[in-house]
N, C-alpha and C positions, 0 to 999 in steps of 0.2 A: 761606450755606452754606460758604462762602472762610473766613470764620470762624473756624467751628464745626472745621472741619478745621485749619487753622493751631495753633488751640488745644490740640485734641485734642494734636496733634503735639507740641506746645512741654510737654503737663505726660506725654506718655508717656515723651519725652526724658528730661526731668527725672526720673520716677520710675525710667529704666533709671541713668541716672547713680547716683542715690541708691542703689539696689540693689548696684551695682558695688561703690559705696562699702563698701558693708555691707561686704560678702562680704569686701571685701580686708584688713580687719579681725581674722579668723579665720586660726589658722596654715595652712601648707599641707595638713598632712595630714590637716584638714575639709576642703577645698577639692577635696581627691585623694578621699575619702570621697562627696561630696556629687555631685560628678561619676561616678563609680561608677554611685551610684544613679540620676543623671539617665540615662546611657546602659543602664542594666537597663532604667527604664522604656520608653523607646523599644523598647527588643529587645523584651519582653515584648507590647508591642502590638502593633510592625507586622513580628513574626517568628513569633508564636502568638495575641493576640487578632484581630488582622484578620481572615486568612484565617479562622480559626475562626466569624466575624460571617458572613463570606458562606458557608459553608458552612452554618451555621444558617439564613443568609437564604433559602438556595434549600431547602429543607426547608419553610420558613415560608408558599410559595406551596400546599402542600396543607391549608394551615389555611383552614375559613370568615372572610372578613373581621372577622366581631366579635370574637371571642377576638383573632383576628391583631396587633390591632392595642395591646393592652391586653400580648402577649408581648413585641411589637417596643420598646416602652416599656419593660420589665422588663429587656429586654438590653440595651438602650441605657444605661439607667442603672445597670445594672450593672458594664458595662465597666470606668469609670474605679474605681470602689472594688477593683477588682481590678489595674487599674494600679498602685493606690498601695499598697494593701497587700503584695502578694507581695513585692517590693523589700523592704517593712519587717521583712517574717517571715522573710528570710533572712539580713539584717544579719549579726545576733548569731550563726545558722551558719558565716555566711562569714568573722568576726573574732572578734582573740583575747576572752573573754568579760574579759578584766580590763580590757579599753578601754571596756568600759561599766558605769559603778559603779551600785549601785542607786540612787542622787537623781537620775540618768537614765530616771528610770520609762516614759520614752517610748518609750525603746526594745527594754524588758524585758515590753512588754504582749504577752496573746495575739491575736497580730493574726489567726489562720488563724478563729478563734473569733469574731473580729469581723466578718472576712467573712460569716461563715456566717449571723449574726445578718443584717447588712444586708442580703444577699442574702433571707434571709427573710422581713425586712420588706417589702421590694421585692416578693417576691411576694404577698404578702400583699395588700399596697395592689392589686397588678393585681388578682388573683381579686376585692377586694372590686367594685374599680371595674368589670370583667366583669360582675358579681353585679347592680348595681346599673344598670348600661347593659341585663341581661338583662328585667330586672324594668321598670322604666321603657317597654321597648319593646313587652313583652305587656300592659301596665295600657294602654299607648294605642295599642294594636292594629297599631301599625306591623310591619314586615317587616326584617330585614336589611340594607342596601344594600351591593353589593359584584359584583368582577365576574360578567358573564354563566357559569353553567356550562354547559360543553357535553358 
C-alpha cells in the first residue's frame, strides 16, 4: 500500500510540474483570462450553486424515496455542467468581441443552448430510469423501500 501511495505521489508531482510548465508557455493575459475564469467558477458554486443544492435538498425530503432518489442524481449531475458552462457564456459578454476571432469557435458556441440540451438529457435519462425502476418493481410485486411515514 506504501507503494501505491509513494507512486501515486511521484506521477501527481510530475503531472502538476508538467501542467505548470504548460501554462507558463502562454502570455500573460491567457494566464489573467484563465484565472478570471477559474475564480468565476468557484464564485458561481460555492456563492449560488451550493447553497441553492441545500435549499433544493430540504424540499427534497417531501419527495417519496423512489423518484427522490433518481432527482438527487439529476442535480448532482447537473451541477458541474453548469459550473462550466456559465463562465463560458459570459466570456464573450465580458471581453472585447475582437479578442476572439472566429477559428476560435470554442468560444463563439451557444453554450446557454448547451446547457439546456444536457440538462434535458439528464432529465430524461432520470424519468427513464424512474420509469423503469417503477415498472420493474410492480412486475415483481415489491413495495418501495424508504423511510417510515408518520
Amino acid at each position: 500500500m506504501r507503494l501505491a501511495r509513494i507512486t501515486s505521489a511521484v506521477i501527481g508531482i510530475a503531472l502538476l510540474v508538467w501542467g505548470v510548465r504548460l501554462l507558463l508557455n502562454y502570455p500573460w493575459p491567457v494566464l489573467i483570462s484563465l484565472g478570471t475564469w477559474l475564480v468565476a467558477a468557484v464564485l458561481i458554486q460555492d456563492g449560488l450553486l451550493s447553497p441553492l443544492v441545500l435549499l433544493i435538498a430540504a424540499g427534497l425530503r417531501r419527495l417519496p424515496a423512489r423518484p427522490r432518489r433518481f432527482v438527487q442524481f439529476g442535480l448532482v449531475a447537473a451541477f458541474p455542467a453548469v459550473v462550466i458552462t456559465v463562465p463560458m457564456a459570459l466570456v464573450p459578454h465580458l471581453a472585447d468581441p475582437r479578442d476572439f476571432p472566429r477559428v476560435k469557435a470554442l468560444l463563439v458556441q451557444p453554450y446557454p443552448w448547451h446547457l439546456v440540451l444536457i440538462i434535458g438529457l439528464l432529465a430524461l435519462g432520470c424519468l427513464v430510469g424512474w420509469a423503469v425502476r417503477v415498472a420493474r418493481d410492480r412486475s415483481t410485486g415489491r413495495e418501495p423501500v424508504g423511510p417510515p411515514t408518520s
